[in-house]
C-alpha positions in Angstrom: 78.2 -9.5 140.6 75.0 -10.2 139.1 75.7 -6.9 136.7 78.7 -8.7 135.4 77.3 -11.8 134.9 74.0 -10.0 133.0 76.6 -8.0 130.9 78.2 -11.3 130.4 75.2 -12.9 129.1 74.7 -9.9 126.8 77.9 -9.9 125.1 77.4 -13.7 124.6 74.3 -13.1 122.6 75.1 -9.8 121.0 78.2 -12.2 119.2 76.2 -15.0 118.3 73.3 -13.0 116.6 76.2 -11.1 114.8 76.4 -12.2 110.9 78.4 -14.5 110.2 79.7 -12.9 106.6 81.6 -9.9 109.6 84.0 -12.9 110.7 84.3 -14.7 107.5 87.1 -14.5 104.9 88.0 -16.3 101.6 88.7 -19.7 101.6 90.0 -21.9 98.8 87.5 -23.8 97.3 88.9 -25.8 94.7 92.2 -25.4 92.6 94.0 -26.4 89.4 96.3 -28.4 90.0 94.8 -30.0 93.4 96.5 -29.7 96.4 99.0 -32.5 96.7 98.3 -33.3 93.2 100.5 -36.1 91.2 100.6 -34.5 87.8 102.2 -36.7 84.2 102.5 -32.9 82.3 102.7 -29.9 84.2 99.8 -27.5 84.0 100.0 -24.0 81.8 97.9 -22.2 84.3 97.7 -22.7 88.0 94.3 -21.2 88.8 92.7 -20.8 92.4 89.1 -20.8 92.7 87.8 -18.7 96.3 84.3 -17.9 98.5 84.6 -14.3 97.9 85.4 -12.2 95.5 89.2 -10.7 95.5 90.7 -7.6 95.7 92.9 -7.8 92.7 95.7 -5.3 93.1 96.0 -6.5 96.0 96.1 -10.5 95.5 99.1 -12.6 94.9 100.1 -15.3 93.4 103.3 -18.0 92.6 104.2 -21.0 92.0 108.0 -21.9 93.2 110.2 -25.0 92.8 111.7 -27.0 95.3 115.2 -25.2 95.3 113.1 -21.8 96.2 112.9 -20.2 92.8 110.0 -18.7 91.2 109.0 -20.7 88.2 105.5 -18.8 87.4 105.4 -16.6 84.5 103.7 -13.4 86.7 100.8 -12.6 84.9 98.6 -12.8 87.8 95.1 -12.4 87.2 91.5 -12.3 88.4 89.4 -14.0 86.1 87.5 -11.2 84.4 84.6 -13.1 84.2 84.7 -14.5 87.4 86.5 -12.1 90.5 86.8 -15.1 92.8 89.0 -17.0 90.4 92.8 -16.0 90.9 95.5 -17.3 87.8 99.1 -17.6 87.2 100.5 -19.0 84.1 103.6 -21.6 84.2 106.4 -21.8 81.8 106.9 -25.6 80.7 108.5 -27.0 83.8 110.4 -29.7 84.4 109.6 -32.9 86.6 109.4 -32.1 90.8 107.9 -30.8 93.5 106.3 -27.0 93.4 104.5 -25.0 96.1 101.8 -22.6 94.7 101.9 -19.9 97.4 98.8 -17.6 97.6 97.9 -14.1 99.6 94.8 -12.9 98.9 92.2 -10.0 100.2 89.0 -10.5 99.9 86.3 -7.6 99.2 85.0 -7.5 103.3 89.0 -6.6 103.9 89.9 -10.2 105.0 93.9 -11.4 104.2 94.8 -14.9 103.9 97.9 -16.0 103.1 98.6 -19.6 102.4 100.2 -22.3 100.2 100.1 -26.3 99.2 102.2 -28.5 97.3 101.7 -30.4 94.0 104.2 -33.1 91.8 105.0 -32.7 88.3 106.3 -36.6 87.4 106.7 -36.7 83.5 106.6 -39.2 81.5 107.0 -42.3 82.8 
């Protein structure tokens, strides 16, 4: 017993002076439009900014209406200057709601795969 629970122990610490980079994977930091964003025009570029720098052949991106369409143009891109910054550019859309959806891997093999709204009102 006291083998187990001084194996225990040693797991415990071997995990928590592990780096923290091994468990990590990229996160949205910011994006164009905002999540939930109410916009007057709709943006030419919907552009995703991440933590880590992306894989790009292997990083997606869209943008799709709320009848389940895809609206973007496909010209997904990492910024050249910039390999954490994922882009798509929209078409002139009309007023409504549209989900960017994203699946990206990140350079330390990480997948994440997510999505948020935004509003496109017009005019008013």
């Amino acid at each position: 017993m006291k083998h187990l629970a001084w194996a225990g122990s040693a797991l415990i610490f071997l995990l928590l002076m592990a780096p923290s980079s091994s468990w990590s994977h990229a996160y949205l930091v910011k994006s164009s439009p905002a999540r939930r964003a109410a916009l007057t025009n709709a943006p030419t570029r919907v552009v995703l900014w991440f933590n880590e720098r992306l894989e790009g052949q292997f990083s997606q991106l869209s943008v799709w209406n709320d009848q389940g369409e895809q609206v973007d143009a496909g010209d997904i891109q990492v910024g050249p200057d910039d390999s954490k910054k994922l882009s798509v550019g929209l078409p002139a859309v009309p007023a409504g709601t549209y989900t960017v959806k994203y699946r990206v891997l990140s350079v330390d093999g990480h997948i994440v795969d997510a999505a948020f709204p935004f509003t496109v009102r017009g005019r008013q």
